[in-house]
C-alpha positions in Angstrom: -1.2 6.8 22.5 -1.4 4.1 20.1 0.8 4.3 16.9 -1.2 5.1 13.4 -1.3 2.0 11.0 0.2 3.3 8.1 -0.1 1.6 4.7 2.7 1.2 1.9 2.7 0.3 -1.3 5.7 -1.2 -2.4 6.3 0.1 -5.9 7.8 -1.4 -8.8 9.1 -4.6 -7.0 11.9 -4.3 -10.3 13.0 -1.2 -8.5 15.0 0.3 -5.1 10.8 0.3 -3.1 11.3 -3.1 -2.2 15.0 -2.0 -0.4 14.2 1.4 0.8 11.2 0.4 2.2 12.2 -2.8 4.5 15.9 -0.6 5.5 13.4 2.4 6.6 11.0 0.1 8.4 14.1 -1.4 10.0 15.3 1.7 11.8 14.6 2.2 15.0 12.5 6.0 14.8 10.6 4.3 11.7 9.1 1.6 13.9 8.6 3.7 17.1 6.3 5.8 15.2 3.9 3.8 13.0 2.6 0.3 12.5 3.0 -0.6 9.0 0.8 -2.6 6.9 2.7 -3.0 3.4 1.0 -3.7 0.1 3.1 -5.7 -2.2 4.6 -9.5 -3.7 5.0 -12.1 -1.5 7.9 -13.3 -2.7 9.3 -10.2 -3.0 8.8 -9.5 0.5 10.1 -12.7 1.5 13.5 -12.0 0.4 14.1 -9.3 3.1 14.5 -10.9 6.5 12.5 -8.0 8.3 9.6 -8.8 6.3 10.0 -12.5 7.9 8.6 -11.0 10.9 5.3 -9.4 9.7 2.1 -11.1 9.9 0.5 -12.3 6.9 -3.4 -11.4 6.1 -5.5 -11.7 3.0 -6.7 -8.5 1.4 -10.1 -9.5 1.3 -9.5 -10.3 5.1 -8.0 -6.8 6.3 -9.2 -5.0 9.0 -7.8 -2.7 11.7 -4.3 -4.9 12.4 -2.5 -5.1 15.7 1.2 -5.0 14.4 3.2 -4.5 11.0 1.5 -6.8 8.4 1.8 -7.8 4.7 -1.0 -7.8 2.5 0.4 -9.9 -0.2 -1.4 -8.7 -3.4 0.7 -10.6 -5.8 3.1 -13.8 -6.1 5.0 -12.8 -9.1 7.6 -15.3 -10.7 11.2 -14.7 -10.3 11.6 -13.5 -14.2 9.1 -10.5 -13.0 10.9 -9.3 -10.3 14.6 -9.3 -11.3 16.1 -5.8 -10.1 16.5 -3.4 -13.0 14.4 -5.3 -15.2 11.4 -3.8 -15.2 8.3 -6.8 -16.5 4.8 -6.2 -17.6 3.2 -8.7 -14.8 5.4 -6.0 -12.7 4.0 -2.7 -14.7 0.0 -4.5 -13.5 1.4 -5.4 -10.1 2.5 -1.9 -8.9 -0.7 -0.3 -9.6 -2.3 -3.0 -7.6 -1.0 -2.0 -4.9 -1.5 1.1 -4.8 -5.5 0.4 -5.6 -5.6 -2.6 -2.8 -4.0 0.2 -0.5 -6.4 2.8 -0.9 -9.2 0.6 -0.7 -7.7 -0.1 2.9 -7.7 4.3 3.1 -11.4 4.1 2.1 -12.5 1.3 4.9 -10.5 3.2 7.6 -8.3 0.1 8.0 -4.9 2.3 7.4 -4.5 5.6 9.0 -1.9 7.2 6.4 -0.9 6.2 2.8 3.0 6.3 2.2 3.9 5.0 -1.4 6.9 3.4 -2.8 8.3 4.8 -5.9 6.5 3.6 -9.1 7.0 3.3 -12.9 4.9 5.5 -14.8 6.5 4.0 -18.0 5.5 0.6 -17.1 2.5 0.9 -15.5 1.0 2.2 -18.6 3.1 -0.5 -21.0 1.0 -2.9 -19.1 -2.0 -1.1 -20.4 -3.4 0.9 -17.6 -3.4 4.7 -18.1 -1.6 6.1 -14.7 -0.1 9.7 -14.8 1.0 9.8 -10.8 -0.2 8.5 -7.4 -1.6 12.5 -7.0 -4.5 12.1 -10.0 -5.6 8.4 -8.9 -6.1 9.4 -5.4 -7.7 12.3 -6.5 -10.2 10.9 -8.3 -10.6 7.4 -6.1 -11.4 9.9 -3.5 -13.4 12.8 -5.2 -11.8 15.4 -4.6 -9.3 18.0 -5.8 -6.0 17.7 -4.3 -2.5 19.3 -4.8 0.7 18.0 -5.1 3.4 19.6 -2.2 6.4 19.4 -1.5 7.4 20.1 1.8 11.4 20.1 2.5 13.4 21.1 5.8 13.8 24.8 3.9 11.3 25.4 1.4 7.3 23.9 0.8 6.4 24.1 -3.1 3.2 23.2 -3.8 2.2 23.0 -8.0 -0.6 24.4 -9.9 -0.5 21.9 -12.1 1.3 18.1 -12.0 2.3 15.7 -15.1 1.0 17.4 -18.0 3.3 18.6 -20.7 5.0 22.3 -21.0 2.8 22.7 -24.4 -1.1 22.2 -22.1 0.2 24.7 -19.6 -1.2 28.1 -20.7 -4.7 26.3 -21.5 -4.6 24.4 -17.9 -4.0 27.5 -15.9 -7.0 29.2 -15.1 -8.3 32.0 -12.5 -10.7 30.0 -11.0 -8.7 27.2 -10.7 -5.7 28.8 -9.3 -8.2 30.8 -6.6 -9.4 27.3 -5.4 -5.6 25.5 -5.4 -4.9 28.8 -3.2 -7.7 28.7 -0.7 -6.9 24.7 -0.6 -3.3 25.7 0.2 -4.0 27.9 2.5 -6.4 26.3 4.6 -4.2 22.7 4.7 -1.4 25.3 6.2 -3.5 27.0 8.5 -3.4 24.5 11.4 0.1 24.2 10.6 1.8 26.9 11.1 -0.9 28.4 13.5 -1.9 31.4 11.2 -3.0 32.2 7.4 0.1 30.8 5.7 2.2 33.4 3.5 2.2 32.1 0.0 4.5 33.6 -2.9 2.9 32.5 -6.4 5.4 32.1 -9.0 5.2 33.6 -12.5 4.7 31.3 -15.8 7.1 33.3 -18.1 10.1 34.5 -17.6 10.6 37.7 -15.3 6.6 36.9 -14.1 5.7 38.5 -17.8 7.6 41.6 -17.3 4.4 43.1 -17.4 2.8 40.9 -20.7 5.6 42.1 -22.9 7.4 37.9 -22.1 3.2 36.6 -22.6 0.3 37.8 -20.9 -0.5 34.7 -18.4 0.6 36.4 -15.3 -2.1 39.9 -16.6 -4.5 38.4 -17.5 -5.2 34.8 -15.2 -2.3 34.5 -12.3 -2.9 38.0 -11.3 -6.5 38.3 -11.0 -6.7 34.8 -9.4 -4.2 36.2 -6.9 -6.6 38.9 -6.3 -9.7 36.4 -5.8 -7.8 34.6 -3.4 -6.7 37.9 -1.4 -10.4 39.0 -1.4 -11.1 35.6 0.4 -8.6 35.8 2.7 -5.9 34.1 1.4 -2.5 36.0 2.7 -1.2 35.4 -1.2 2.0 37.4 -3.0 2.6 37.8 -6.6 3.3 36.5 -9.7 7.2 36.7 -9.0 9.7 35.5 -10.9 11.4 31.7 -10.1 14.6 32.5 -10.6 14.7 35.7 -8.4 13.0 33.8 -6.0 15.1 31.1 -5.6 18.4 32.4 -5.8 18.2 33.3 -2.1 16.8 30.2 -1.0 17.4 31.0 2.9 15.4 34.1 2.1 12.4 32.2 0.9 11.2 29.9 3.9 11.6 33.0 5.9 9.6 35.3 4.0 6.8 32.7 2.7 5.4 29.9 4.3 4.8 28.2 0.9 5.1 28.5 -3.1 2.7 27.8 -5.8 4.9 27.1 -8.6 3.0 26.9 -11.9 4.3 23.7 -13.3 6.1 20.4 -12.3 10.0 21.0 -12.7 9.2 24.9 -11.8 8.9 23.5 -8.0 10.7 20.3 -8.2 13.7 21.5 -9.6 14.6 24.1 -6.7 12.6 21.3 -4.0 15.2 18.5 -4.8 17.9 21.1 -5.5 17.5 22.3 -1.5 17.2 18.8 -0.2 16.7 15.7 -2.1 17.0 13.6 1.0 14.3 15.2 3.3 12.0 16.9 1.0 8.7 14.3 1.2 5.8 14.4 -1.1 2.6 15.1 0.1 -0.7 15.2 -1.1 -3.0 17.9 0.1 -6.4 17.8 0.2 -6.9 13.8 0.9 -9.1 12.5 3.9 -6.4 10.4 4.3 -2.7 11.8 4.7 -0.2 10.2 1.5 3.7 10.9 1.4 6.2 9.6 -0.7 10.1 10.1 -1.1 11.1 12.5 -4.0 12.5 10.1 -6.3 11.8 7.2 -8.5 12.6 3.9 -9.0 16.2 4.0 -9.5 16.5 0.5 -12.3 20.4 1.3 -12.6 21.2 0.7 -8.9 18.4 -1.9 -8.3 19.3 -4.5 -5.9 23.1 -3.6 -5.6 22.7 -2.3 -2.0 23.2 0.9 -3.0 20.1 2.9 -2.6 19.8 5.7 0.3 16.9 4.5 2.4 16.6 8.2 4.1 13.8 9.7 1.9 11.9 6.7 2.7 12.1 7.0 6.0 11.5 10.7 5.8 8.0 9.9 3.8 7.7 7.1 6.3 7.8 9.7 9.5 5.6 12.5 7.7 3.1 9.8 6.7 2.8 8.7 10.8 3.0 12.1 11.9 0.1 13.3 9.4 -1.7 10.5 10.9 -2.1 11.3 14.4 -5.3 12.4 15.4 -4.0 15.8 16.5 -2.4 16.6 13.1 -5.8 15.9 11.2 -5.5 19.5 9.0 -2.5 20.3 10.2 -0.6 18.2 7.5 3.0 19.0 6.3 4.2 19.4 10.0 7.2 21.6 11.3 10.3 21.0 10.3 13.1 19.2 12.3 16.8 17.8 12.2 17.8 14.6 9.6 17.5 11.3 11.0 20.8 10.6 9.4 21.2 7.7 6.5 
């Protein structure tokens, strides 16, 4: 079987992407399971001796590629690439490649999307609005998507991604939540070879306590629970975070996957459980995209210090989402570390 190309952008080349990404493509598992086809800075790339190796093809010249490849989007100057110092030429560069890879995604030339850790600070100093890698696929692509975490213990999918605490209430509706559940349960379907068992968290503290802690959980997360179960969907709640959590070991036995409502509802417990292996993945793409669960990391920057094992985690799923056979059958079963 032939291995799925799987592009990469490379990040903020001012932050650990550049490292994590050419020490995971280094490792043995990484390049037994995927051809990669990175998106990035030439010069940026040059620096790592395994990047020596790659061929070299325009982006206006892509197509379907033979063996790991750089598309060299940029040729940044050595004052806009210094680790830890994030530049404005850099902020402009990042989101290029990210826009350069999924215009590979749209012509089929890339089988999977995996993305380096980006600023969203300095992509928007440089004067592009950018809220996440989630909402620019989604609207590149059409489509609604979710954002999922899916970790060796837990899957936590969100109702809602990078949108502050005060627009939650007003974001959070019935039939949006209905749809976000039939969408999770039908990417989990294939996946775990029945309807998936999903626990929807509360807003408010205690899930409500009934309306007497706000009325969100009466009078929206309730009834769209309800929808949901009417089509189908094998959905449980609103519960409470906290309770939920505090027996972690409980949760992935009990539920296949959580809707938390909001961004550090799920990412708090996600990273808590396993910061290393817990990969990013967006559901609902025609094209499979992971990403490690951390950011660009300026303070260790080119000091040989990051831990490459997230990327290589993001780097797996991506290749494994990718095969032909896992096409709706996304976030994959879980399995032992690689080991750093």
């Amino acid at each position: 079987m032939s291995l799925p190309l799987v592009g990469i952008s490379l990040g903020d080349v001012s932050g650990i992407g550049p490292e994590v990404t050419a020490a995971a493509l280094a490792r043995p598992t990484v390049r037994r399971a995927l051809i990669p086809v990175v998106f990035g800075d030439g010069p940026t790339l040059e620096h790592f001796p395994h990047f020596r190796r790659y061929a070299r093809v325009e982006s206006s010249a892509l197509g379907r590629v033979e063996g790991p490849t750089v598309v060299e989007v940029t040729r940044l100057s050595a004052k806009e690439r210094v680790p830890g110092r994030p530049s404005l030429e850099g902020g402009r560069a990042q989101y290029a490649y990210v826009a350069r890879a999924i215009d590979a995604m749209r012509a089929g030339h890339v089988d999977a999307l995996c993305t380096a850790p980006v600023s969203k600070e300095q992509i928007s100093r440089a004067g592009i609005p950018f809220m996440g890698h989630t909402e620019v696929l989604a609207e590149a692509f059409g489509v609604e998507v979710m954002m999922m975490m899916d970790g060796p213990r837990v899957r936590i999918a969100l109702a809602t991604n990078h949108v502050p605490l005060s627009a939650l209430s007003s974001l959070i509706t019935v039939d949006g939540l209905t749809a976000q559940l039939k969408l999770l349960s039908r990417a989990l379907t294939p996946v775990v070879g029945r309807k998936p068992r999903i626990a929807v968290l509360g807003l408010n503290p205690h899930a409500g306590e009934g309306g007497l802690l706000g009325r969100e959980e009466v009078e929206v997360i309730g009834p769209a629970i309800r929808k949901a179960r009417a089509a189908k969907v094998d959905a449980h709640g609103p519960l409470p975070a906290d309770g939920l959590f505090a027996k972690p070991e409980e949760v992935g036995a009990r539920f296949d996957a959580v809707l938390a409502m909001y961004h550090d509802q799920g990412l708090i417990p996600a990273k808590a459980l396993d910061f290393e292996r817990t990969v990013n993945v967006t559901l609902g793409l025609p094209v499979p995209r992971t990403s490690p669960d951390h950011g660009t990391a300026y303070a260790i920057a080119g000091k040989g210090q990051a831990n490459c094992v997230p990327m290589v985690e993001a780097l797996l799923k991506a290749a494994q989402l990718a095969r032909p056979s896992a096409r709706g059958a996304r976030p994959g079963p879980r399995r032992p570390s690689p080991g750093r």
